[in-house]
Backbone as XML, in Angstrom:
<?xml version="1.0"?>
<chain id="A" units="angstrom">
  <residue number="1" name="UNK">
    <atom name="N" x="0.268" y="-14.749" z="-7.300"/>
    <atom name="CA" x="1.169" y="-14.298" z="-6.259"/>
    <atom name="C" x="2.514" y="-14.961" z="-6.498"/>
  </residue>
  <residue number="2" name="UNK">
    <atom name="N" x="3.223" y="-14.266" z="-5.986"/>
    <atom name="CA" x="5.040" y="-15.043" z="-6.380"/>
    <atom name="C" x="5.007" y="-16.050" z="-5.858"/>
  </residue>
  <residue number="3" name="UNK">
    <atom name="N" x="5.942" y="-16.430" z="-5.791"/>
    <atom name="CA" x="6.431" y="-18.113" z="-5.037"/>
    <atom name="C" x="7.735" y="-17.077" z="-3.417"/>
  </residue>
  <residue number="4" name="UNK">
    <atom name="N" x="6.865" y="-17.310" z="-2.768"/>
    <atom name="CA" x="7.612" y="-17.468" z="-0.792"/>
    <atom name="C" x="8.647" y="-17.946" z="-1.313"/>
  </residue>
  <residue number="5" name="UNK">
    <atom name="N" x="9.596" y="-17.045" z="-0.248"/>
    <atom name="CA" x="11.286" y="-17.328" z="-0.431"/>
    <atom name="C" x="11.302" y="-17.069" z="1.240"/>
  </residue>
  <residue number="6" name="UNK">
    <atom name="N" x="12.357" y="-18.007" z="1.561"/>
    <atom name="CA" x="12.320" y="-18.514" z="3.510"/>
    <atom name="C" x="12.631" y="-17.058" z="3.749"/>
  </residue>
  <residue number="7" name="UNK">
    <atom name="N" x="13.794" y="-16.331" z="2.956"/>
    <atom name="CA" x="14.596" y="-15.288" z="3.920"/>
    <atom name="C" x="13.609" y="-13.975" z="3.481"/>
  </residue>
  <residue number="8" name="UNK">
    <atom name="N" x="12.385" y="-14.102" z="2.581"/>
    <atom name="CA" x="11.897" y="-12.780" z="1.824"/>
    <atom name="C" x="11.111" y="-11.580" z="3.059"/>
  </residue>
  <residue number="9" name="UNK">
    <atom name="N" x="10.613" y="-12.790" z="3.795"/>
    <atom name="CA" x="10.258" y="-11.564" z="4.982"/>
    <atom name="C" x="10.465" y="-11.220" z="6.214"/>
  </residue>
  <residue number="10" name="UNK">
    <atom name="N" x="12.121" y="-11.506" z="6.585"/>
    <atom name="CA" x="12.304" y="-11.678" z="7.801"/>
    <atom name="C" x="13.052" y="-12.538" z="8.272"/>
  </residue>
  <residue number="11" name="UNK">
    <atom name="N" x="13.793" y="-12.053" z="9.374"/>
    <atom name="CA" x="14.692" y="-13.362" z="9.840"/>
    <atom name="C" x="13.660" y="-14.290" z="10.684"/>
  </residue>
  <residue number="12" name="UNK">
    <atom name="N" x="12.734" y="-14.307" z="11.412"/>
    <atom name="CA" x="11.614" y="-14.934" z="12.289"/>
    <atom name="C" x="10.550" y="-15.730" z="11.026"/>
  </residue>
  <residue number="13" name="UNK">
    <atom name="N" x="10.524" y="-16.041" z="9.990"/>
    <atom name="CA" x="10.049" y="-16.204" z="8.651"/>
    <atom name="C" x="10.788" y="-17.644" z="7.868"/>
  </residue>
  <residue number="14" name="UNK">
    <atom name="N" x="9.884" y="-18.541" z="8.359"/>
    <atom name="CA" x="10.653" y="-20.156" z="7.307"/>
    <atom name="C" x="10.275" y="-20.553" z="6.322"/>
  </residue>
  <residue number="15" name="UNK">
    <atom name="N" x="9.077" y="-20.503" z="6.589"/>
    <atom name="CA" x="7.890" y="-20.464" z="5.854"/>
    <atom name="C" x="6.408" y="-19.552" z="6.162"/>
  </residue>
  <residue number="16" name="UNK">
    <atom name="N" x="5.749" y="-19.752" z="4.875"/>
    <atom name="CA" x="4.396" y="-18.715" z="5.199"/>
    <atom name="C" x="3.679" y="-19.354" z="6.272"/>
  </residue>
  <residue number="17" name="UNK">
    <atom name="N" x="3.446" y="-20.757" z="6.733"/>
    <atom name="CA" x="2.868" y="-21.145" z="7.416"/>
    <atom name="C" x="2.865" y="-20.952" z="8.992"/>
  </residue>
  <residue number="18" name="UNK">
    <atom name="N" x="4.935" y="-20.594" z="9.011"/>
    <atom name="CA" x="4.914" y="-20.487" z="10.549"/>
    <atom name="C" x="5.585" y="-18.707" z="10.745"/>
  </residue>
  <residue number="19" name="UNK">
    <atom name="N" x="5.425" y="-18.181" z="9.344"/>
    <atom name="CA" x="5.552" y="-16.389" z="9.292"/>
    <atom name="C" x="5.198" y="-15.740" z="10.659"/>
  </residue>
  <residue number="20" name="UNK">
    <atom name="N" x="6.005" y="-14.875" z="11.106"/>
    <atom name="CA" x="5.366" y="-13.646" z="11.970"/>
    <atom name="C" x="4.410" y="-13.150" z="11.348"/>
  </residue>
  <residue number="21" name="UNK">
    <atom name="N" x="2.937" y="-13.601" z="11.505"/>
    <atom name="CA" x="1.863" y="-12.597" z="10.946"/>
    <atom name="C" x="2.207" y="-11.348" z="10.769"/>
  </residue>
  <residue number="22" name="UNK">
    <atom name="N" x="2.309" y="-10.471" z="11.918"/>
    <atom name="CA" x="2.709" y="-9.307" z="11.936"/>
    <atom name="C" x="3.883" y="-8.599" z="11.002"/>
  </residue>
  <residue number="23" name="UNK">
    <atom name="N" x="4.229" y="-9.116" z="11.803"/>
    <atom name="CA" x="6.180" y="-8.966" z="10.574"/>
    <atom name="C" x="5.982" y="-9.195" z="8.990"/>
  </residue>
  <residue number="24" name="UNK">
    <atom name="N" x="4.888" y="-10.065" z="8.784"/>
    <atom name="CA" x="4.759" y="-10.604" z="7.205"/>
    <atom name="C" x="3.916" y="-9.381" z="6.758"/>
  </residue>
  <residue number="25" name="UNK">
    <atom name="N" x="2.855" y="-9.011" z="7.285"/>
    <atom name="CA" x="1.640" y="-8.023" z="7.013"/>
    <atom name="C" x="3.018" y="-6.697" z="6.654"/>
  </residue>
  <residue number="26" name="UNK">
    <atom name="N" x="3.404" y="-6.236" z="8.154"/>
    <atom name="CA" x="4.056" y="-4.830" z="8.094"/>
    <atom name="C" x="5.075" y="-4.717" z="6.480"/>
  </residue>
  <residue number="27" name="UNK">
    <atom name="N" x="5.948" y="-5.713" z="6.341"/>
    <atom name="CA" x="6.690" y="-5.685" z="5.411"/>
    <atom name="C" x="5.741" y="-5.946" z="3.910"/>
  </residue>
  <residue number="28" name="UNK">
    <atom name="N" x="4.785" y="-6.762" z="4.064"/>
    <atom name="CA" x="4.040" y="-6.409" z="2.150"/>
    <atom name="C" x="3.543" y="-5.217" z="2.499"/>
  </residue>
  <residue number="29" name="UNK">
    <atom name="N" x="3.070" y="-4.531" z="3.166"/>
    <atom name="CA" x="2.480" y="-2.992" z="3.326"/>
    <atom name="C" x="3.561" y="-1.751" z="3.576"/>
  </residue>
  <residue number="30" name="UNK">
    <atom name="N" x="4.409" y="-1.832" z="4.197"/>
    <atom name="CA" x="5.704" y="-1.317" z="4.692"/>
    <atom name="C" x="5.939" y="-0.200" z="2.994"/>
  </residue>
  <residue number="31" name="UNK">
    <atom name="N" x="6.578" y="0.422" z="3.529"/>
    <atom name="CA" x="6.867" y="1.789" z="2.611"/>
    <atom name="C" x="6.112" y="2.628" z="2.673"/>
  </residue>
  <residue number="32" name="UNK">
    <atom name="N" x="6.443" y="3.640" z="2.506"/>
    <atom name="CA" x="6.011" y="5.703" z="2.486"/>
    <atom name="C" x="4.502" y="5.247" z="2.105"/>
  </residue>
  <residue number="33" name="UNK">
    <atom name="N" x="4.627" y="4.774" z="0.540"/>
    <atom name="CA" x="3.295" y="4.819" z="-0.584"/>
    <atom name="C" x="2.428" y="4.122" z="-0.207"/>
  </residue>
  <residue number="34" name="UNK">
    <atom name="N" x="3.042" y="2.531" z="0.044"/>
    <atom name="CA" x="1.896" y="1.419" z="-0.310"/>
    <atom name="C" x="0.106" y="1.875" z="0.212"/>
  </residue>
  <residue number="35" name="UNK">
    <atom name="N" x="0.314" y="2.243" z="1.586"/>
    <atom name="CA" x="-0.700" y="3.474" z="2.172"/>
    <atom name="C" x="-1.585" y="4.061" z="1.340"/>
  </residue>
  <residue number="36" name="UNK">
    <atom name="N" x="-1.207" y="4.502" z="0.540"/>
    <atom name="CA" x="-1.682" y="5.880" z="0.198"/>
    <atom name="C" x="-2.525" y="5.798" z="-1.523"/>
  </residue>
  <residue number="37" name="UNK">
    <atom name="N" x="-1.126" y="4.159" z="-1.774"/>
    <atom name="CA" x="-2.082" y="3.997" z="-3.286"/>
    <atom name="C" x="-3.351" y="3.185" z="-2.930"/>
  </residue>
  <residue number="38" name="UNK">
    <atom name="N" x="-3.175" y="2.159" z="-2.143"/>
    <atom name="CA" x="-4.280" y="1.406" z="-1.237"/>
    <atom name="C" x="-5.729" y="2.175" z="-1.317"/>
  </residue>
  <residue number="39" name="UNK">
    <atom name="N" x="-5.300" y="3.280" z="-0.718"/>
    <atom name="CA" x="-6.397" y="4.253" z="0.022"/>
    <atom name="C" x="-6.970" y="4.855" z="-1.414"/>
  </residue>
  <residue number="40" name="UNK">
    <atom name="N" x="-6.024" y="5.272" z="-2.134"/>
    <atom name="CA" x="-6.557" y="5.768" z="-3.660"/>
    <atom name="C" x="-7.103" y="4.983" z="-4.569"/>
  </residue>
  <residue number="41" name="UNK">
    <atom name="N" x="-6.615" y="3.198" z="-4.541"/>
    <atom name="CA" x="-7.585" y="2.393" z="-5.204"/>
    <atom name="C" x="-8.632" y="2.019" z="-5.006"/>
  </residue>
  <residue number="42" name="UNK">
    <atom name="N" x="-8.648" y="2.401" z="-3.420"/>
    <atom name="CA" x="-10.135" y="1.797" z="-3.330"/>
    <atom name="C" x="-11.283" y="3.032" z="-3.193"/>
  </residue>
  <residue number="43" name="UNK">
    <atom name="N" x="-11.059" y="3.891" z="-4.118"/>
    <atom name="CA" x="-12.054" y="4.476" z="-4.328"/>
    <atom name="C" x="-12.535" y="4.542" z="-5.450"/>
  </residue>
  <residue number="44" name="UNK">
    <atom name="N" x="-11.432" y="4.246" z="-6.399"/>
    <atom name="CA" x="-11.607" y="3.880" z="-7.771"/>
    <atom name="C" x="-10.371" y="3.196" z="-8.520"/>
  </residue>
  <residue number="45" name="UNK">
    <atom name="N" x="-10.082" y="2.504" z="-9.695"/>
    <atom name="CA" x="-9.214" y="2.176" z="-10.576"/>
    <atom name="C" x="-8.788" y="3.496" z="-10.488"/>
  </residue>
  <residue number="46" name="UNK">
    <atom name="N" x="-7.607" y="3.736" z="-10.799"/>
    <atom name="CA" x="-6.643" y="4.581" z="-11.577"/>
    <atom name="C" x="-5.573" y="4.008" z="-12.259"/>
  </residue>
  <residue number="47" name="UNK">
    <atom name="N" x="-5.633" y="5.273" z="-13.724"/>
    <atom name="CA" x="-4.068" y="4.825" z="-14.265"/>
    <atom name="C" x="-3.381" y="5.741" z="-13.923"/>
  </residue>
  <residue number="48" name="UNK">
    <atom name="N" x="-1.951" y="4.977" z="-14.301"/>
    <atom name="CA" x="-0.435" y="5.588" z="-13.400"/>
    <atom name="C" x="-0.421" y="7.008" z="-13.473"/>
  </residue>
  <residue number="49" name="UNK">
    <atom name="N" x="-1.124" y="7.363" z="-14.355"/>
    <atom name="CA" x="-0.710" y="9.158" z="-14.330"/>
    <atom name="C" x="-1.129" y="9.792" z="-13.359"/>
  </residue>
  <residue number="50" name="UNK">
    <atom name="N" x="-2.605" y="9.355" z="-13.568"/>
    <atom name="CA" x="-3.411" y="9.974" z="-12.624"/>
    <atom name="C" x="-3.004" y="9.734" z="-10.855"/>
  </residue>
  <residue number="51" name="UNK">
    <atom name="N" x="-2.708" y="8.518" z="-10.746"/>
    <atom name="CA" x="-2.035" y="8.216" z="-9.333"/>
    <atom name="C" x="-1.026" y="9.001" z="-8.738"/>
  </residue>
  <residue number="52" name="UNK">
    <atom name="N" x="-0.067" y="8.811" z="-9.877"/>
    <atom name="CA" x="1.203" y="9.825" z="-10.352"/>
    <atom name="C" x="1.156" y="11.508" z="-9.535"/>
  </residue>
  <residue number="53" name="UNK">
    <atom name="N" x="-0.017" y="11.834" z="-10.095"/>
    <atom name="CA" x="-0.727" y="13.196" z="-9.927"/>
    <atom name="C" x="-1.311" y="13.578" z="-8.544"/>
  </residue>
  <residue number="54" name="UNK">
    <atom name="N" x="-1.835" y="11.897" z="-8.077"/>
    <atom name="CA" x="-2.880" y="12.543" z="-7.002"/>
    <atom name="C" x="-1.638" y="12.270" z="-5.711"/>
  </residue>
  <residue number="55" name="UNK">
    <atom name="N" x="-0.493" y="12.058" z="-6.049"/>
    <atom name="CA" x="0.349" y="11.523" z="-4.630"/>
    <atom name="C" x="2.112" y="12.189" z="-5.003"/>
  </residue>
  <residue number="56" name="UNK">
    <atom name="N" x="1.722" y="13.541" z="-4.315"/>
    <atom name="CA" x="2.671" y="14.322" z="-4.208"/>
    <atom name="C" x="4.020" y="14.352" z="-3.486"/>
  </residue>
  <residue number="57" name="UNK">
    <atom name="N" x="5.052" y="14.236" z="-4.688"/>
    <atom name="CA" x="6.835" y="13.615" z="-3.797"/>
    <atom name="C" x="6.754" y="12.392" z="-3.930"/>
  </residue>
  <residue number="58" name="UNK">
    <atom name="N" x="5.749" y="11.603" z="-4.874"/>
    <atom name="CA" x="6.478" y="10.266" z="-4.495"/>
    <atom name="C" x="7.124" y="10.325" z="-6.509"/>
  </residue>
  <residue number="59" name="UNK">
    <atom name="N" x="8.398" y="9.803" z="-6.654"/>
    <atom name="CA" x="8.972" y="9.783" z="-8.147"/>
    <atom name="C" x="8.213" y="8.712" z="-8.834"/>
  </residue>
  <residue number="60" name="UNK">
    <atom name="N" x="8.430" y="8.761" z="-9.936"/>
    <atom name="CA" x="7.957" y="7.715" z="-11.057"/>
    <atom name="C" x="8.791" y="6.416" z="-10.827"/>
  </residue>
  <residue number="61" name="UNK">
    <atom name="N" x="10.248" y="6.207" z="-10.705"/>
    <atom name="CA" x="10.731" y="5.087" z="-9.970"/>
    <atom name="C" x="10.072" y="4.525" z="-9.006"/>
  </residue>
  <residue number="62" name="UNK">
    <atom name="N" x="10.003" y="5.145" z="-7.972"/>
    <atom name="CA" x="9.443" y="4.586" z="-6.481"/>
    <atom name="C" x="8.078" y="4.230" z="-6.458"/>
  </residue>
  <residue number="63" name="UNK">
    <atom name="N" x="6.980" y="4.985" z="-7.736"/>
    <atom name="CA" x="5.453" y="4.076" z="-7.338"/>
    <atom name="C" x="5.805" y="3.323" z="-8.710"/>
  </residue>
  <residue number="64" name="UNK">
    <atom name="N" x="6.603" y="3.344" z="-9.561"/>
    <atom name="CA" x="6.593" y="2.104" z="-10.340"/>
    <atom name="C" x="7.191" y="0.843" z="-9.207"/>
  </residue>
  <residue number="65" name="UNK">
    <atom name="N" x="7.981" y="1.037" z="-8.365"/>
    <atom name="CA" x="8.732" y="0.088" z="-7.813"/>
    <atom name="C" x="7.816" y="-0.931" z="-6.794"/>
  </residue>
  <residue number="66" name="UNK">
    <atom name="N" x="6.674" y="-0.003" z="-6.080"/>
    <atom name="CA" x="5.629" y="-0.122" z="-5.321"/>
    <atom name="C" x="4.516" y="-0.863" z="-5.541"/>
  </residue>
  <residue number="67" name="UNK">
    <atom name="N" x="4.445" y="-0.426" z="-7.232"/>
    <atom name="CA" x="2.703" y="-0.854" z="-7.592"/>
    <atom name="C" x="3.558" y="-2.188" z="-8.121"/>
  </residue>
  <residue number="68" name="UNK">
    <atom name="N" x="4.629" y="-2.129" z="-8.242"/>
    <atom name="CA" x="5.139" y="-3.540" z="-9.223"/>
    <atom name="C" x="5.037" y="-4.841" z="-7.606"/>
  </residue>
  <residue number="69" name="UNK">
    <atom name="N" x="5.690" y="-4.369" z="-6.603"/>
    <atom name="CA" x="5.517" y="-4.973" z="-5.127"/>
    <atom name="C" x="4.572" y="-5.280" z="-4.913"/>
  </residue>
  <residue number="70" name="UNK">
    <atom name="N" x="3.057" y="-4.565" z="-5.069"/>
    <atom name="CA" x="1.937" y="-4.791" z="-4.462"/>
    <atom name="C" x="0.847" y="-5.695" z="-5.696"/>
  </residue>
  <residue number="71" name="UNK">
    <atom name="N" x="1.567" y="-5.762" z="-6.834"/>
    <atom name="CA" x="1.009" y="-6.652" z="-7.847"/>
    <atom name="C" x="1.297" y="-8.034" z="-7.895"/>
  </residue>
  <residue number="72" name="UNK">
    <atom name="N" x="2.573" y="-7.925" z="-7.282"/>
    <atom name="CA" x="3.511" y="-9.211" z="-6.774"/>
    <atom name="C" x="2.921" y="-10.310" z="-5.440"/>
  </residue>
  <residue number="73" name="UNK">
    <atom name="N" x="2.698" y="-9.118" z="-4.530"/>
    <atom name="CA" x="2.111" y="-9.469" z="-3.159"/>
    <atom name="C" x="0.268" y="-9.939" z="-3.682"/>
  </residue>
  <residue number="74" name="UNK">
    <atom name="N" x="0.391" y="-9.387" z="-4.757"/>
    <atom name="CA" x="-1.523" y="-9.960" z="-4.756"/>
    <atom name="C" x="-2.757" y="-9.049" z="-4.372"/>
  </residue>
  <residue number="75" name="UNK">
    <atom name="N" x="-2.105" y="-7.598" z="-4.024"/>
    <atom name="CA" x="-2.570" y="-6.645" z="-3.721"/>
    <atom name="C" x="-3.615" y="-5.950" z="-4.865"/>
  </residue>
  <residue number="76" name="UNK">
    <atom name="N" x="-3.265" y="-5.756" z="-5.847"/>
    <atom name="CA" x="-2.939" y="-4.966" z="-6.795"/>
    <atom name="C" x="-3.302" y="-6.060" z="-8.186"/>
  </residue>
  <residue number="77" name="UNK">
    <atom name="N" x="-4.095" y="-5.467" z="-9.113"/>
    <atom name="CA" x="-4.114" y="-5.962" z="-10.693"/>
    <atom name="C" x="-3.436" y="-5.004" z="-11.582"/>
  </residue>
  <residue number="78" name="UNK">
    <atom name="N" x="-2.908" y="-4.630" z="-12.507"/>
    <atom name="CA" x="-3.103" y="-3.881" z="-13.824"/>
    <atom name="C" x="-3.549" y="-4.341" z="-14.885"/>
  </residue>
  <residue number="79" name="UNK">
    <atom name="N" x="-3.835" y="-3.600" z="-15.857"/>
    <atom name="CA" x="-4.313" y="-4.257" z="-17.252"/>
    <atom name="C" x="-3.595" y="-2.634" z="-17.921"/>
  </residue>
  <residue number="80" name="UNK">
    <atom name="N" x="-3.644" y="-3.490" z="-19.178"/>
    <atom name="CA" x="-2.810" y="-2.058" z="-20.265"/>
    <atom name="C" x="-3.943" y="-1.681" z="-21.638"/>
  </residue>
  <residue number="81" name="UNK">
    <atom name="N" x="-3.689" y="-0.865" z="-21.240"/>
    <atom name="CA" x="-5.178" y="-0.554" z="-22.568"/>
    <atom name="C" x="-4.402" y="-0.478" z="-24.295"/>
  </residue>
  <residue number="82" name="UNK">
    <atom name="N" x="-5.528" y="-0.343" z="-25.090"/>
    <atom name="CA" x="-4.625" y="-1.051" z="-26.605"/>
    <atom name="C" x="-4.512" y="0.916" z="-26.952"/>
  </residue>
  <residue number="83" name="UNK">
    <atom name="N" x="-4.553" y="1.622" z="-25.987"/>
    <atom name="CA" x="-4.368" y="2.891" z="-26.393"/>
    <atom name="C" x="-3.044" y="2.969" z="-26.969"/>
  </residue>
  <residue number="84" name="UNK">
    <atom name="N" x="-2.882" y="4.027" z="-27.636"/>
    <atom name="CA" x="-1.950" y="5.199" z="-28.644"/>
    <atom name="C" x="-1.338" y="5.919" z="-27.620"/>
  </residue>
  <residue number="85" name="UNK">
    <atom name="N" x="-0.555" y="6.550" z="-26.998"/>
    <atom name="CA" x="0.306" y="5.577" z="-26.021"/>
    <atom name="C" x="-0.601" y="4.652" z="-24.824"/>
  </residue>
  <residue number="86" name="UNK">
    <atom name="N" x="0.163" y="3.225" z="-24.917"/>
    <atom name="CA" x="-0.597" y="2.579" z="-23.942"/>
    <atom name="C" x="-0.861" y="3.263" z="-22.662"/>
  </residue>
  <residue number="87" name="UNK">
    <atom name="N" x="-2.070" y="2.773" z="-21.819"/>
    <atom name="CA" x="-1.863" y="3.149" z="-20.698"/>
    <atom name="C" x="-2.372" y="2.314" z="-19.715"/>
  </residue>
  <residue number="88" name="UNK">
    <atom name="N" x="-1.886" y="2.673" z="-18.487"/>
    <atom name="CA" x="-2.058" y="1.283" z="-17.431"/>
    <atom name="C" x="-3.257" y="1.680" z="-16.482"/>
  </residue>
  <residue number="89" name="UNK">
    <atom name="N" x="-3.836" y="1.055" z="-15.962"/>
    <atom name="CA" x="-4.968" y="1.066" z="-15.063"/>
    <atom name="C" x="-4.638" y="-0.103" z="-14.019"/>
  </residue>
  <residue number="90" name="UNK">
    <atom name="N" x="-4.750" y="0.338" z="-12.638"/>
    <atom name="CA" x="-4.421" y="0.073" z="-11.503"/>
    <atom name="C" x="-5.339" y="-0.542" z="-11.079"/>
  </residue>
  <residue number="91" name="UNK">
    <atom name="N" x="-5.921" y="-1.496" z="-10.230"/>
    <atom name="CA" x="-7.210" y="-1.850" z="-9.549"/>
    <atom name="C" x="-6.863" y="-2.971" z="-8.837"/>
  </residue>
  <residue number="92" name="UNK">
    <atom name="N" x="-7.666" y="-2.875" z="-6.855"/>
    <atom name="CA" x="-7.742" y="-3.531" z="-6.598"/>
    <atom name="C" x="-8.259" y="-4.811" z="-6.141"/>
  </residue>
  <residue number="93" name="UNK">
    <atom name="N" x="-7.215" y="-6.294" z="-5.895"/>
    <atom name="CA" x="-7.517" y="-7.232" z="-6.541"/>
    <atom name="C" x="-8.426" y="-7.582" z="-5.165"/>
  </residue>
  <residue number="94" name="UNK">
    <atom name="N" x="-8.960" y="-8.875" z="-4.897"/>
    <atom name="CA" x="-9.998" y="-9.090" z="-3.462"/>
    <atom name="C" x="-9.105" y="-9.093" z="-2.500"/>
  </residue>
  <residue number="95" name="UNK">
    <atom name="N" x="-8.061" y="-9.586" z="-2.080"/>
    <atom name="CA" x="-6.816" y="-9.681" z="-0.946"/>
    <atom name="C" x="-6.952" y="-7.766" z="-1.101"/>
  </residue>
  <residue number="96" name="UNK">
    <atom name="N" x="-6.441" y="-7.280" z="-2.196"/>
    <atom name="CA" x="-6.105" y="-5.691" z="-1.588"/>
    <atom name="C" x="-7.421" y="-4.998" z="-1.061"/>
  </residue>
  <residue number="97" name="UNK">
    <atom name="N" x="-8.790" y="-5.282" z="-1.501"/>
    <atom name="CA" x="-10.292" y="-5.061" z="-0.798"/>
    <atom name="C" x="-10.352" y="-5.448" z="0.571"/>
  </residue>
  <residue number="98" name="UNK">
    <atom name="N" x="-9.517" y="-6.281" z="0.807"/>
    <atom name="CA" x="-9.412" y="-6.967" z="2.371"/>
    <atom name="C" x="-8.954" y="-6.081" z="3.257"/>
  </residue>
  <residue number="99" name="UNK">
    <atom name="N" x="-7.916" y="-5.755" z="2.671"/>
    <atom name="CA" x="-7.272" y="-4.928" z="3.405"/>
    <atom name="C" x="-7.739" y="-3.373" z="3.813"/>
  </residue>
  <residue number="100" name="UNK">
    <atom name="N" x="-8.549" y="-2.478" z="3.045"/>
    <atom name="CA" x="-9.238" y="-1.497" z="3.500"/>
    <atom name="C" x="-9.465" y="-1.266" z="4.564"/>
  </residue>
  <residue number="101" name="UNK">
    <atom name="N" x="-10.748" y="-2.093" z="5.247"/>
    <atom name="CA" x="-11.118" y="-2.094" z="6.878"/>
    <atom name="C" x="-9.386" y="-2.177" z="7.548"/>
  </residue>
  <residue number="102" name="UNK">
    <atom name="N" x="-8.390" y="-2.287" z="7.452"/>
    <atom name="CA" x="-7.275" y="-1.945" z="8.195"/>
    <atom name="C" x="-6.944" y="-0.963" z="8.114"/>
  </residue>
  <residue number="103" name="UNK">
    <atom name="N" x="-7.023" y="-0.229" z="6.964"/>
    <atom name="CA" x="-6.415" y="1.104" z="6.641"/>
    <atom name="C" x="-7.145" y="1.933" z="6.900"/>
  </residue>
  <residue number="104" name="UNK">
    <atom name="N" x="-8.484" y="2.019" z="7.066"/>
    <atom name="CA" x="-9.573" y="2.585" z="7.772"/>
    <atom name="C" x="-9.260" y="2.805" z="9.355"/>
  </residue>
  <residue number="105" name="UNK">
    <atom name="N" x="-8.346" y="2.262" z="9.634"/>
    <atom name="CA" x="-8.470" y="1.944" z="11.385"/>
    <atom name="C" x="-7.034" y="2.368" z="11.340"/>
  </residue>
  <residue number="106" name="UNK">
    <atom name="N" x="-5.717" y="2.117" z="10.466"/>
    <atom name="CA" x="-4.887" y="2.931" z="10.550"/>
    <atom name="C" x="-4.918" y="4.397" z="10.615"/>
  </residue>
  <residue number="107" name="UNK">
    <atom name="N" x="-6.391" y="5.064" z="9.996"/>
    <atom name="CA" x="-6.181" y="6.268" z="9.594"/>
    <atom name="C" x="-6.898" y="7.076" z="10.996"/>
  </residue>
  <residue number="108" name="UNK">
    <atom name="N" x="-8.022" y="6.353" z="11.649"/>
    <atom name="CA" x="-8.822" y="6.304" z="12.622"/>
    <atom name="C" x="-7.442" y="6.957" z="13.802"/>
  </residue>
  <residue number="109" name="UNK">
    <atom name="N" x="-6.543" y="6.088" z="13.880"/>
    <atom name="CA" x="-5.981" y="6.123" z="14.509"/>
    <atom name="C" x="-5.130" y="7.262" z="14.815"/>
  </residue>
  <residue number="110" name="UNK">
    <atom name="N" x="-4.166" y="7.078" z="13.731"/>
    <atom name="CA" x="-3.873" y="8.580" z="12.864"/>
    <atom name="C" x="-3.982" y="10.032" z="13.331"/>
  </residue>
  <residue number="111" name="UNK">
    <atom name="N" x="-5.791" y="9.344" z="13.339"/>
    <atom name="CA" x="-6.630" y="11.076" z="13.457"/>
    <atom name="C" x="-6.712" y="11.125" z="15.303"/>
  </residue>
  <residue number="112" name="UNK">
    <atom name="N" x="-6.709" y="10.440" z="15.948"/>
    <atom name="CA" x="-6.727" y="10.320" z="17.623"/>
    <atom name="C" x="-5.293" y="10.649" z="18.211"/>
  </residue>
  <residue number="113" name="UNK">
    <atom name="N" x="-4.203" y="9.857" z="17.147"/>
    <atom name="CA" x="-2.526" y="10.775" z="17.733"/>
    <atom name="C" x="-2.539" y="11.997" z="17.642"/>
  </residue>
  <residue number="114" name="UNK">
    <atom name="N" x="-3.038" y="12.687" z="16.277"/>
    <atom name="CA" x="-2.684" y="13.410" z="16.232"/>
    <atom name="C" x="-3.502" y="14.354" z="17.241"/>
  </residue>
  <residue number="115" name="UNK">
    <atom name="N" x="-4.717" y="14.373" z="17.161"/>
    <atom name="CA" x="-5.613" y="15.020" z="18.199"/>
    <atom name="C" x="-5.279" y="15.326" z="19.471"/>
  </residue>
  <residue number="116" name="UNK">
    <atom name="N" x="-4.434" y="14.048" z="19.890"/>
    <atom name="CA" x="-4.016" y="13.808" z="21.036"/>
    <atom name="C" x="-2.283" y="14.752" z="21.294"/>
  </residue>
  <residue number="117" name="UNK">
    <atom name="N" x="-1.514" y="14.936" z="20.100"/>
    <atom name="CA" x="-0.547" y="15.763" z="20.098"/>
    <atom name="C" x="-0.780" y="16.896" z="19.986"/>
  </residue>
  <residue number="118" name="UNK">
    <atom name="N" x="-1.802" y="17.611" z="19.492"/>
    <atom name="CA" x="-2.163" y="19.240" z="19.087"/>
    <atom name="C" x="-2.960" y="19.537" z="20.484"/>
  </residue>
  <residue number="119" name="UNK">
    <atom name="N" x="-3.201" y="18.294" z="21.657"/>
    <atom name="CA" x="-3.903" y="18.879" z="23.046"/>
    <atom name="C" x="-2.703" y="19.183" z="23.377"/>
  </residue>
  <residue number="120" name="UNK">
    <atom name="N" x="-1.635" y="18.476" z="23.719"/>
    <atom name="CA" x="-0.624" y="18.564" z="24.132"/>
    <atom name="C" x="-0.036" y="19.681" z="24.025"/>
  </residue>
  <residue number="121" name="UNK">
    <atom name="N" x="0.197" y="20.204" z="22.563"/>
    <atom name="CA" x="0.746" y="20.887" z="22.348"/>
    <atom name="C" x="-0.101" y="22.587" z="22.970"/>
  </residue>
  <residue number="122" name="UNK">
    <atom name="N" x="-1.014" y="22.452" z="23.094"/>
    <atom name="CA" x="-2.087" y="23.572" z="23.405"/>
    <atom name="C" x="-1.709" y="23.971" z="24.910"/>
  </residue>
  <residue number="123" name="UNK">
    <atom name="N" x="-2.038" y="22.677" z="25.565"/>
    <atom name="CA" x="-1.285" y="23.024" z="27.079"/>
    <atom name="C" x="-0.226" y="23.136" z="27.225"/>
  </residue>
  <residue number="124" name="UNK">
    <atom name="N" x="0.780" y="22.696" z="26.638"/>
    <atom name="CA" x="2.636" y="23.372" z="26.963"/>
    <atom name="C" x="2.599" y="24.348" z="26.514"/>
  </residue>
  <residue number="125" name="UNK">
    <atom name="N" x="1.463" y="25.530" z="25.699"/>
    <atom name="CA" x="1.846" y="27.154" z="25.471"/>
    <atom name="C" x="1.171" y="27.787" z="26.590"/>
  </residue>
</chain>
């Protein structure tokens, strides 16, 4: 994992010890993707193509920029294979396994807004 920098997550943030839990969590998870590759690693390793492939609108900049964040944060392993063009394989590390049962309950959730907006929407026609 990198080396903690006072200002890296927050103005409420001095150190990791006295971090806004919250504030620290939202910001290593924070962005469109991090979500979504999470949810895709833990069903299996993937390499970048295939990730690439399975997560539509996001550019090759932005999940290189992401998976490089979440490898940083401790989320995330790669390894590079001795292939003819190399290729990378994604997998996650025990901290990013941790995190599942959250994203499970993010999605839980998810599925009850929205449920809860399409009643809504049923009775205002």
């Amino acid at each position: 994992m990198s080396e903690f920098k006072s200002d890296q997550y927050g103005a409420c943030t001095l150190t990791v010890k006295q971090a806004c839990p919250i504030e620290l969590a939202m910001h290593i998870m924070g962005g469109k993707w991090k979500g979504i590759i999470l949810s895709l690693l833990s069903k299996s390793p993937m390499y970048y193509n295939a990730m690439r492939r399975e997560i539509p609108g996001v550019t090759q900049r932005i999940l290189t920029l992401q998976l490089r964040d979440m490898e940083k944060d401790g989320l995330i392993e790669r390894e590079e294979t001795n292939d003819n063009p190399k290729r990378v394989l994604y997998y996650l590390t025990e901290l990013g396994e941790s995190f599942i049962p959250i994203l499970k309950s993010l999605e839980q959730w998810g599925n009850a807004y929205i449920n809860k907006q399409e009643e809504g929407l049923k009775k205002s026609q």
